[in-house]
N, C-alpha and C positions, 0 to 999 in steps of 0.2 A: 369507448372510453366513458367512464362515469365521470360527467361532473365534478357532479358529490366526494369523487375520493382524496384523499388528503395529496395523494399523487400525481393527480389530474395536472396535468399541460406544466410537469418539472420535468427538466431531464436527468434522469436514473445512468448513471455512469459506471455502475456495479454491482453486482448480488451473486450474494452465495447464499447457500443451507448448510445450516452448521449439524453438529452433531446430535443437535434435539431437536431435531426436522423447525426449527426457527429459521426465517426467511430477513436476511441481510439485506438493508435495499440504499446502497449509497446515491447521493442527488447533489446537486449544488444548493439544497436547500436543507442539509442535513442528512440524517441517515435513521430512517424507518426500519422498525423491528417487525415483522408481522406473522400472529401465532395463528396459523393455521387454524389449527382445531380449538381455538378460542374466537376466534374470529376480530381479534385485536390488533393493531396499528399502534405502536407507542413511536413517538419522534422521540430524538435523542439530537440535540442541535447545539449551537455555542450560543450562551446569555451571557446579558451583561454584566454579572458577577463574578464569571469565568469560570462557571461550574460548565461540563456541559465536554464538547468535543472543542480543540484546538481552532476549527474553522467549519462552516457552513458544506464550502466544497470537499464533499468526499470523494475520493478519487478510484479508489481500492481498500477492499477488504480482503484479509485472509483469518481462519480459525486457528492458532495454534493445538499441540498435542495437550495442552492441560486444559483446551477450551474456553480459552483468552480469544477474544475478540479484535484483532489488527484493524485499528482504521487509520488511511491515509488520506490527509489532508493540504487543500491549499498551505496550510501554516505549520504542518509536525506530522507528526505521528500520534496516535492516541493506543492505550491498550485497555479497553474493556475485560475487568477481572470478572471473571465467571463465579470465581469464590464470594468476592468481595461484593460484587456489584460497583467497584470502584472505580475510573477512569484516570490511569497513567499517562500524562504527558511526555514525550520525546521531541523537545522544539530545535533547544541549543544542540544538540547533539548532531544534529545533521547541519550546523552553521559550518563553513569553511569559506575564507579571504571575509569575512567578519556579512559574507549575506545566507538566511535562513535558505532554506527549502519547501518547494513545493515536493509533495512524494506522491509520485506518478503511480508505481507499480510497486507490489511485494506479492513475494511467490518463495512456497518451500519447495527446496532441489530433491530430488530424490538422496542425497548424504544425508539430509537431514537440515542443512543451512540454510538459513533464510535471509534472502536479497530483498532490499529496498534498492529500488531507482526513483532519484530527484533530478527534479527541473533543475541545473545549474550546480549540482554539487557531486553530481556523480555518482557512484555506486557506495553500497553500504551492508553490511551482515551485522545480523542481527545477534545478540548472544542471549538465548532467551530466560535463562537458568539464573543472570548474574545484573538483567536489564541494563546491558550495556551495546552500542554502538558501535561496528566498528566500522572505519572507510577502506576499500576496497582501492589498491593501486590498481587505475587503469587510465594512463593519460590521454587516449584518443576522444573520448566524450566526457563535457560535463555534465549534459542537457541528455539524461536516458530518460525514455518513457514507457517502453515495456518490455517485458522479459519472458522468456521462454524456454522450456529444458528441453529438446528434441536429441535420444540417443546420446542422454552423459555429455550434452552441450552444453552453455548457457549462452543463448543468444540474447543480445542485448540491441535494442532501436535508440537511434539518436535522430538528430536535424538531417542529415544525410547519411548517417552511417548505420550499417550495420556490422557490430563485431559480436567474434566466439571466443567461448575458453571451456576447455575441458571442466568439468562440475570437480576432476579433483583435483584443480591446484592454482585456479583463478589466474591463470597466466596468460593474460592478454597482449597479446605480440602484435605487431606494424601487420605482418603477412596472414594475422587472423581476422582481419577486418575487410568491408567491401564495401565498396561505392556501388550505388544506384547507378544503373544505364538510364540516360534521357536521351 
């Protein structure tokens, strides 16, 4: 490990390569862009002006199809326009019993939808065409923190549970869900 790099002794809690071979590097100390074949490091971090990303902790990233950039954070969601270079807030939208969300995980399903899981408020699909939020009935977890498609699945982690729902038609049932053996 280098010293010297801007990355040195943070913890890196996420990275993708997007579709311009650009290197996504989420941290609790923001989230680092870094161009390969430039050999560039640009931070992208929350300032005190509120320009910037929603919070420090990035959690998860994903690339949408138009090449928007998903960051999830301690405090919302951010969307990085590819067009624009602009940064879209999602804070209040994931609010429900009047407390925010942390947003754990976001992952697109092979249909095409895209899941948000929050600390405390539960699941979410995304509507990416109309940038609207929507919440996802599923009363056994409030607290999801990762997600995963296996075989037209959506398996979903909580505090102790693990539940499924078929990827078409989000119907999470009592007998879809599993407790951990101790």
């Amino acid at each position: 490990a280098d010293p010297e790099s801007p990355l040195y002794a943070i913890p890196v809690t996420s990275v993708i390569k997007d579709s311009r071979n650009l290197l996504w590097i989420g941290t609790f100390n923001g989230l680092y862009l870094y161009d390969e074949q430039l050999g560039k490091i640009t931070h992208i971090k929350k300032t005190a002006t509120g320009q910037g990303i929603t919070d420090n902790q990035v959690r998860c990233l994903l690339e949408d199809r138009e090449k928007n950039i998903w960051i999830g954070t301690a405090n919302g969601l951010n969307r990085l326009s590819n067009a624009a270079q602009i940064i879209h807030f999602f804070q209040n939208e994931f609010e429900r019993y009047g407390q925010l969300s942390d947003i754990y995980d976001i992952t697109r399903l092979s249909n095409g939808a895209v899941i948000v899981a929050t600390y405390g408020n539960g699941l979410f699909q995304l509507n990416e065409k109309e940038n609207k939020v929507i919440p996802l009935h599923q009363p056994f977890l409030s607290h999801t923190w990762m997600l995963q498609e296996i075989d037209q699945k959506l398996y979903v982690t909580g505090h102790d549970k693990l539940i499924t729902t078929p990827v078409s038609n989000y119907r999470f049932s009592e007998t879809a869900f599993l407790r951990p053996y101790y």
